[in-house]
VMD Tcl script that draws the C-alpha trace (Angstrom):
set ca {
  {-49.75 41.93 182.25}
  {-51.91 42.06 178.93}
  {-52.24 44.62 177.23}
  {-56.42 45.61 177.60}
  {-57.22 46.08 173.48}
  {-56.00 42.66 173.04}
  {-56.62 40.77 176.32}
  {-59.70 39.62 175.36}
  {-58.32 36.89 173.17}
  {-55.59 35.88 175.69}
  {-56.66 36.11 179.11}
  {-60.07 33.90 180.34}
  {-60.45 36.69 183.29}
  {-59.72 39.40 181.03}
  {-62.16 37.77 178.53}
  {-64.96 37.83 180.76}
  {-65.15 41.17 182.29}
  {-64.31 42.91 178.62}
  {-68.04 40.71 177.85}
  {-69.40 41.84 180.42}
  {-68.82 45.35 180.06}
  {-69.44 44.86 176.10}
  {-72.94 43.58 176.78}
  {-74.00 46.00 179.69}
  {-73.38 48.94 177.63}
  {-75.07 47.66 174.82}
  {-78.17 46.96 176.71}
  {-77.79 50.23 178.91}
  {-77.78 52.06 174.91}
  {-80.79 50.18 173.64}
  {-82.57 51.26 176.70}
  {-81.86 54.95 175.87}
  {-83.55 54.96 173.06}
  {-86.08 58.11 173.00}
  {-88.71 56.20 170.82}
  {-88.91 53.17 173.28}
  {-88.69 55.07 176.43}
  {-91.71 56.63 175.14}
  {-93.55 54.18 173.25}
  {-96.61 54.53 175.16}
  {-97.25 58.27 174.78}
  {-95.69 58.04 171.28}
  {-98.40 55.36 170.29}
  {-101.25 57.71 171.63}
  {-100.28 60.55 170.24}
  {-99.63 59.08 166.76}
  {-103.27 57.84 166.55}
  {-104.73 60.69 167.74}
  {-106.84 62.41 164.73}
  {-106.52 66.15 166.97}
  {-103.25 67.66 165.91}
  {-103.17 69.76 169.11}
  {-102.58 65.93 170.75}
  {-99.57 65.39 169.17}
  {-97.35 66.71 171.80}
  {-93.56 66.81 172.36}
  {-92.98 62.88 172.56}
  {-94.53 63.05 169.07}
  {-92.70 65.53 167.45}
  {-88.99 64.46 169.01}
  {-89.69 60.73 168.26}
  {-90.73 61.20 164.82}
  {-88.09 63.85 163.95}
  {-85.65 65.75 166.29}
  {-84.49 62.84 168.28}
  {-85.19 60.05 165.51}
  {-81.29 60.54 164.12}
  {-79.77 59.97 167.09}
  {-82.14 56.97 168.39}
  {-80.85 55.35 164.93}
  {-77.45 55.68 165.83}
  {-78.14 53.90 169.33}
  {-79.88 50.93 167.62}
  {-76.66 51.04 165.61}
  {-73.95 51.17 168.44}
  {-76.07 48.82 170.49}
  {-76.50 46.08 168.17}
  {-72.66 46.74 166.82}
  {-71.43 46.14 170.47}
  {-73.86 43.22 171.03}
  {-72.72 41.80 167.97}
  {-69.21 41.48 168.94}
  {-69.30 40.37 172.39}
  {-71.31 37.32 170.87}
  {-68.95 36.94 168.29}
  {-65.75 37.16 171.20}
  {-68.19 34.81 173.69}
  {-68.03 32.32 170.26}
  {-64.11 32.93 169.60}
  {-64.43 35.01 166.43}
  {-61.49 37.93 165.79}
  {-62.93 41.30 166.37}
  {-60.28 42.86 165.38}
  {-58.94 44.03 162.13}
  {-55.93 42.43 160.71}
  {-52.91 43.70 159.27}
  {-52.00 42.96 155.88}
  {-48.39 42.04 155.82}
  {-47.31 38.32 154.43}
  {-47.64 36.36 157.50}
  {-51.26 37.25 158.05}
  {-52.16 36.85 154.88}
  {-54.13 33.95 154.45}
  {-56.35 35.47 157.80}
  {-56.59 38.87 156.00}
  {-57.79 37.52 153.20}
  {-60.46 35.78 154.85}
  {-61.40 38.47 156.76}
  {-61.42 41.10 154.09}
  {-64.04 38.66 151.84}
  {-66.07 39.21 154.81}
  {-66.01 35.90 156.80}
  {-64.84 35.39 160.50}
  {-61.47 34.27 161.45}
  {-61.34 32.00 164.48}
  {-59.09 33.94 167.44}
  {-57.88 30.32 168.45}
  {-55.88 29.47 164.83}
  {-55.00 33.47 164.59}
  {-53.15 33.71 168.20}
  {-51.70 30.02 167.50}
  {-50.77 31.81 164.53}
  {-49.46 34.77 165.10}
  {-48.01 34.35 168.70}
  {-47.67 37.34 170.96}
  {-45.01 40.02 172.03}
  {-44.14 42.77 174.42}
  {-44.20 46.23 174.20}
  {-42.27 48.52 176.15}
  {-44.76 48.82 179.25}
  {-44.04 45.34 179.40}
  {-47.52 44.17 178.67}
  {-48.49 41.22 176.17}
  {-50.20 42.08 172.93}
  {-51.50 40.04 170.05}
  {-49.37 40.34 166.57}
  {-50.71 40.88 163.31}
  {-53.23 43.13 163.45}
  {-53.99 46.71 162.70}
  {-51.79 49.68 164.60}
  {-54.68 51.49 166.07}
  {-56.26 47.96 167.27}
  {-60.12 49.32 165.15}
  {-62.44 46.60 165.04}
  {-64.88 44.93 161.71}
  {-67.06 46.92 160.31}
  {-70.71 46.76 161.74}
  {-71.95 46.15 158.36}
  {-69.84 42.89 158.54}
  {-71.52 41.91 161.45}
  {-75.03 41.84 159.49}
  {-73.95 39.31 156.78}
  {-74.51 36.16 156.28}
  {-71.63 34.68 157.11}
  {-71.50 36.56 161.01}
  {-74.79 35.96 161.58}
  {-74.86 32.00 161.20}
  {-72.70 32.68 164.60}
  {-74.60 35.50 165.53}
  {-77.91 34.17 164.85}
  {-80.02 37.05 165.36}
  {-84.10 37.02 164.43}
  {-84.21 37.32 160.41}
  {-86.62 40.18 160.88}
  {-84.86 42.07 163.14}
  {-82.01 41.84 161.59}
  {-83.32 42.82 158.51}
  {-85.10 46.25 160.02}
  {-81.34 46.65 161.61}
  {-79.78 46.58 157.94}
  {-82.49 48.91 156.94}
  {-81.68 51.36 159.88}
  {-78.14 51.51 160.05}
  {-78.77 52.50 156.16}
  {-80.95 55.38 156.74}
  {-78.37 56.65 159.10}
  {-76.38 58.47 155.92}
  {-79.33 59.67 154.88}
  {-81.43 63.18 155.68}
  {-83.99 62.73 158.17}
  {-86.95 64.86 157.32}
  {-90.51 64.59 159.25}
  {-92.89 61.91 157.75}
  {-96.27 62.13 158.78}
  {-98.15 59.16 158.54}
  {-101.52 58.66 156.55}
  {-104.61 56.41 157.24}
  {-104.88 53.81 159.99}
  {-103.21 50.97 158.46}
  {-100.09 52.92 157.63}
  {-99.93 54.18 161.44}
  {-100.60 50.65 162.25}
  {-97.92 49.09 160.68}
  {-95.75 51.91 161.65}
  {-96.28 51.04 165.22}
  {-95.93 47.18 164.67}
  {-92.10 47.69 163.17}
  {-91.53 49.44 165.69}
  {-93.07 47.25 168.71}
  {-91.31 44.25 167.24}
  {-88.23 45.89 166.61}
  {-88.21 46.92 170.79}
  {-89.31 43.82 172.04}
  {-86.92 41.90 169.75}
  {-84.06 44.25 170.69}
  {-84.90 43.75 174.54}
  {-85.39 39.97 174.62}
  {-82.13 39.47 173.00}
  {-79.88 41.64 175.05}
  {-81.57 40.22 178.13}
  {-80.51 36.39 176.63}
  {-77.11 37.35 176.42}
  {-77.06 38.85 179.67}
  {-78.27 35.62 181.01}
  {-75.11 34.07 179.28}
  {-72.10 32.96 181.23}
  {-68.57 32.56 179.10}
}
mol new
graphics top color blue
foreach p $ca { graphics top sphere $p radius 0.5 }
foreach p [lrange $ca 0 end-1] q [lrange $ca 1 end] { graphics top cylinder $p $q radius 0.2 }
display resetview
């Protein structure tokens, strides 16, 4: 028996069904997002010039739910990002610095993936009381890389995500530490472009979770 936080990089069954739960819950977040369950009603109430038209899809897309629909781009595209990484053998996982993992640690800490392969022939495996297998070397708690991480240059030549996507992602998981206030956009080509971002960024988000769906390990 393996033990589940570290199965994925030891067991092919275990492997699978982790990615498949991994990239079902990413897509079932994305899909939760207020702004693009909306989108339609959003759209036509943004444009309107009547200000008695801009009804509640308006006012919780643009201000009480925008927060929180941040936060599930975030999540989503954090979760998707791993499972492609684990589909593509990367370590997930944060290692432990102590002198036999060194060389990995270092690695990882500079903010460049670590194959799983050379880490478990590595590091080797052991058993913990319940009897179940667990990978050595890394962190107590078993956390995982920093989404951040994920967004570099170095993940994303595995990743591979659309450059523009991924740079509106960068820009949104920023603006989640910051205060959300209402904006209120001015003129037509400012709404416009508004609503572009924001089309692509949907569309972009859905077509990609729907590839990797379509992915077999």
């Amino acid at each position: 028996m393996y033990f589940e936080d570290t199965s994925v990089y030891l067991d092919l069954n275990k492997k699978k069904r982790i990615l498949q739960e991994l990239e079902h819950n990413a897509f079932r977040t994305i899909k939760s997002v207020y702004l693009f369950k909306n989108f339609g009603d959003y759209i036509k109430q943004l444009q309107s010039d009547e200000q008695e038209d801009k009804k509640e899809v308006y006012w919780n897309a643009s201000y009480y739910e925008k927060l929180i629909d941040h936060v599930k781009i975030s999540i989503a595209f954090e979760t998707y990002n791993k499972a492609v990484l684990l589909r593509q053998g990367i370590l997930v996982h944060k290692i432990k610095k102590q002198t036999d993992t060194k060389p990995f640690f270092n690695v990882q800490r500079q903010g460049k993936p670590v194959s799983a392969l050379n880490f478990v022939s590595s590091l080797g495996t052991s058993t913990n009381k319940r009897n179940e297998i667990y990978l050595n070397g890394l962190t107590p708690h078993f956390e995982t890389i920093k989404y951040s991480d994920t967004l570099n240059d170095e993940y994303q030549a595995i990743i591979g995500l659309n450059t523009d996507l991924l740079n509106n992602l960068k820009e949104i998981n920023q603006n989640r530490n910051r205060l959300h206030f209402f904006t209120e956009f001015k003129g037509a080509f400012e709404v416009n472009s508004h609503i572009s971002k924001w089309a692509f960024i949907k569309k972009q988000s859905f077509d990609t979770f729907e590839s990797l769906l379509n992915t077999t390990v």
